[in-house]
PLY file of the C-alpha trace (Angstrom):
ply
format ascii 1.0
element vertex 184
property float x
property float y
property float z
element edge 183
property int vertex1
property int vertex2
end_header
159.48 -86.87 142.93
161.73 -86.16 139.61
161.76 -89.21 137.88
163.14 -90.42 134.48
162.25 -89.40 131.69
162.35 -91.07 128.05
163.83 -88.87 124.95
163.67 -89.71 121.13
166.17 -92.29 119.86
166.32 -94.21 123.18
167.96 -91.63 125.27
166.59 -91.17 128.89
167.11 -88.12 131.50
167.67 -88.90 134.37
168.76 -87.58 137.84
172.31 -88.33 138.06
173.25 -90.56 141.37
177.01 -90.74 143.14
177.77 -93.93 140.99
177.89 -91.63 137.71
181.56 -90.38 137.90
182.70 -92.83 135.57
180.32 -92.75 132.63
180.84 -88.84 132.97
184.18 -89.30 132.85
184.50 -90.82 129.66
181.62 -88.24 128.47
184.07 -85.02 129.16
186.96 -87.19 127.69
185.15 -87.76 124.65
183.80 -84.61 124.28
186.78 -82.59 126.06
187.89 -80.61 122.34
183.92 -80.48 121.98
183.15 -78.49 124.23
186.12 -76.63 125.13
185.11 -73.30 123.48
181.02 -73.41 125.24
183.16 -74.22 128.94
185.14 -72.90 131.48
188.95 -74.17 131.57
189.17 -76.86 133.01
192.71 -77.74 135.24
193.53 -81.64 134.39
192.17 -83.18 137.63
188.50 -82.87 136.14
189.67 -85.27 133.48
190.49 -87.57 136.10
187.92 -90.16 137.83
188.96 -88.16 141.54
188.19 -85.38 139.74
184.75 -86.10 138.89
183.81 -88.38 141.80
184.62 -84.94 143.76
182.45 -82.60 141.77
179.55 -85.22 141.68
179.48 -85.38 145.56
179.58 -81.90 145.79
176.79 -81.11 143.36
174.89 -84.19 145.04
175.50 -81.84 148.46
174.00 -79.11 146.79
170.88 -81.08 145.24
170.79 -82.31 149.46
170.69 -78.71 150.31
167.94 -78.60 147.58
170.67 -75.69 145.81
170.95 -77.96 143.12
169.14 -80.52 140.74
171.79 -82.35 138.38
170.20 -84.32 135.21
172.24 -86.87 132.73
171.36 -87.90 129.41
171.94 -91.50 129.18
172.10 -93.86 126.28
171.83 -97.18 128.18
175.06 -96.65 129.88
176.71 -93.84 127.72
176.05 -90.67 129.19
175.41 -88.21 126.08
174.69 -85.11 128.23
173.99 -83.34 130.83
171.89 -80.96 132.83
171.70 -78.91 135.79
169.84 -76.61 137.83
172.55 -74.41 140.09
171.69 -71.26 142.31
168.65 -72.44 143.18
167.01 -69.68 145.62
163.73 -70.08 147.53
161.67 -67.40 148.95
160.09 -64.75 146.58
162.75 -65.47 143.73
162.20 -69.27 142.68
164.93 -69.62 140.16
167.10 -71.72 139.41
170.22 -71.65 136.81
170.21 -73.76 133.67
173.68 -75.30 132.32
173.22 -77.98 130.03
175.60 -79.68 127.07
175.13 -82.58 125.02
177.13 -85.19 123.32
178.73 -84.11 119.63
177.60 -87.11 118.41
174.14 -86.36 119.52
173.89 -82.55 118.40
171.32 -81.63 115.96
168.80 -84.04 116.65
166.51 -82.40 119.22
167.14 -84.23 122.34
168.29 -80.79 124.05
165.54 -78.76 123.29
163.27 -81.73 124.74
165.25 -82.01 127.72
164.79 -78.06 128.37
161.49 -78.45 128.25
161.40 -81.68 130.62
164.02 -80.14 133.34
161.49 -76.59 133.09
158.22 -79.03 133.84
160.29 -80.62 136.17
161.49 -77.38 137.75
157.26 -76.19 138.08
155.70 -79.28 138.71
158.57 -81.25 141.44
160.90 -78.36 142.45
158.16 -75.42 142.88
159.79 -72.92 140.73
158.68 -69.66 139.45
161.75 -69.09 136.99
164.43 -70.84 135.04
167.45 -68.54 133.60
170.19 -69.40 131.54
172.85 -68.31 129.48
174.75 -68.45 126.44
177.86 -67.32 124.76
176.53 -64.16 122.35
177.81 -66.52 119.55
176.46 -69.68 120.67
173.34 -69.62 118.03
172.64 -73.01 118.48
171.91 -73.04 122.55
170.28 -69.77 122.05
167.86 -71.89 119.51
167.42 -74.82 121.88
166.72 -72.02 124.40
163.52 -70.19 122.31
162.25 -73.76 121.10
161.88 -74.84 124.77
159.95 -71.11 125.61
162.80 -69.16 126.78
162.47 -65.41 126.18
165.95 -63.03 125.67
166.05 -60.48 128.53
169.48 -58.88 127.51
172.98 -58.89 127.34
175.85 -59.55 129.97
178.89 -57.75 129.16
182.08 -60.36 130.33
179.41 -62.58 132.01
181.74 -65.98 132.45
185.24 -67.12 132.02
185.08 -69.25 129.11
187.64 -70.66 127.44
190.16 -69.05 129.33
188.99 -65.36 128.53
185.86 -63.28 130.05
183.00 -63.24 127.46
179.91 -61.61 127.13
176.41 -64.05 127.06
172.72 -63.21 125.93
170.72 -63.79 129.31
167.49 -65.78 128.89
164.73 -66.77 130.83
161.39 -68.54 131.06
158.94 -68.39 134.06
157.21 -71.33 134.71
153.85 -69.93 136.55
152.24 -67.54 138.39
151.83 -69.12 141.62
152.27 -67.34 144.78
155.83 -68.00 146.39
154.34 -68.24 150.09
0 1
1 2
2 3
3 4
4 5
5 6
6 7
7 8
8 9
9 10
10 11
11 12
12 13
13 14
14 15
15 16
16 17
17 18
18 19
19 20
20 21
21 22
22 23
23 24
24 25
25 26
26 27
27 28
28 29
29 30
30 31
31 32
32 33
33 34
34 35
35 36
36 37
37 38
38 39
39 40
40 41
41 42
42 43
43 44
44 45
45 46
46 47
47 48
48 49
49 50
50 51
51 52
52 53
53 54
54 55
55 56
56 57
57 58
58 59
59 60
60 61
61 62
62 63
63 64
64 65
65 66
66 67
67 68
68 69
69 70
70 71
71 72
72 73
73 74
74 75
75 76
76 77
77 78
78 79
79 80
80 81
81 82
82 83
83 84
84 85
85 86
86 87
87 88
88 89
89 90
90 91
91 92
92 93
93 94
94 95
95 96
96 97
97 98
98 99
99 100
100 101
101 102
102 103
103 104
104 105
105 106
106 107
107 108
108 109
109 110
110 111
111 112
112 113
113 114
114 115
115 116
116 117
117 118
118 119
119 120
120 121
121 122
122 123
123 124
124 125
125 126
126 127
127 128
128 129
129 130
130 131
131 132
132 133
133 134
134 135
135 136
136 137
137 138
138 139
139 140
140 141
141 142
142 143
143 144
144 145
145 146
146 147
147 148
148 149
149 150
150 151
151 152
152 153
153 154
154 155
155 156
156 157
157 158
158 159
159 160
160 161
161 162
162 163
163 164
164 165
165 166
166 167
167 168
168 169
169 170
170 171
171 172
172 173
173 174
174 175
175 176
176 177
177 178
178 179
179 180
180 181
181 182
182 183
């Protein structure tokens, strides 16, 4: 069972529940000029508390489905960041993909590397998976840092990978495998 998990400074991952839509809310606010560059547009309704209360319960679905495993960074009840497991496939594959952001007034101080490496043990030890991928923007040195502290290796490039920001970009593709295990 994936339980919480205490970071440096006070801050706590945790799985995120249905009655998060709010603190998120304010997060993406806060953060909206942030992390507009490292995101997908976003149309106005996600800065609204419909907005998020509808892409909580459908990530919730997904987690259900066991497609999904969403993660917040809390600071009592701030939430500083956020983590998720999508596209998670069973069968001989195992993986699972990692999104993650944090807080600007929390960058720089470790707490995303740590929760990479938490979500990954999580990912082995509660969720049975083989593999975690993820992806950054080629130019996105910092994630790709967080990514190689926590054990990620680079397994290429991605020519026009995601639409971020409003234009197709390329990403550096990275990935860690957890074990060895057999998947049957």
């Amino acid at each position: 069972m994936i339980q919480e998990v205490p970071l440096p400074g006070g801050v706590v991952l945790r799985p995120a529940t249905d009655r998060d839509a709010e603190p998120l809310l304010r997060a993406y606010v806060r953060n909206r000029e942030y992390l507009r560059p490292w995101e997908p547009r976003r149309p106005a309704e996600f800065f609204t508390l419909p907005g998020q209360l509808h892409r909580l319960k459908d990530l919730l679905a997904q987690q259900g489905e066991g497609r999904a495993m969403p993660w917040l960074l809390t600071d009592g009840e701030r939430v500083v960041g956020r983590m998720t497991l999508n596209n998670i496939v069973r069968g001989p594959w195992l993986n699972g993909d990692l999104g993650y952001w944090i807080d600007a007034d929390y960058a720089g101080r470790g707490l995303t590397t740590r929760a990479v490496v938490e979500v990954c043990r999580m990912a082995d030890q509660d969720l049975g998976l083989h593999r975690v991928a993820a992806g950054t923007l080629v130019g996105n040195a910092a994630s790709q840092a967080v990514l190689r502290k926590a054990g990620f290796e680079l397994v290429g490039t991605a020519p026009r990978y995601l639409e971020i920001d409003g234009r197709w970009q390329d990403h550096r593709l990275f990935q860690r495998v957890l074990n060895d295990r057999p998947a049957f």
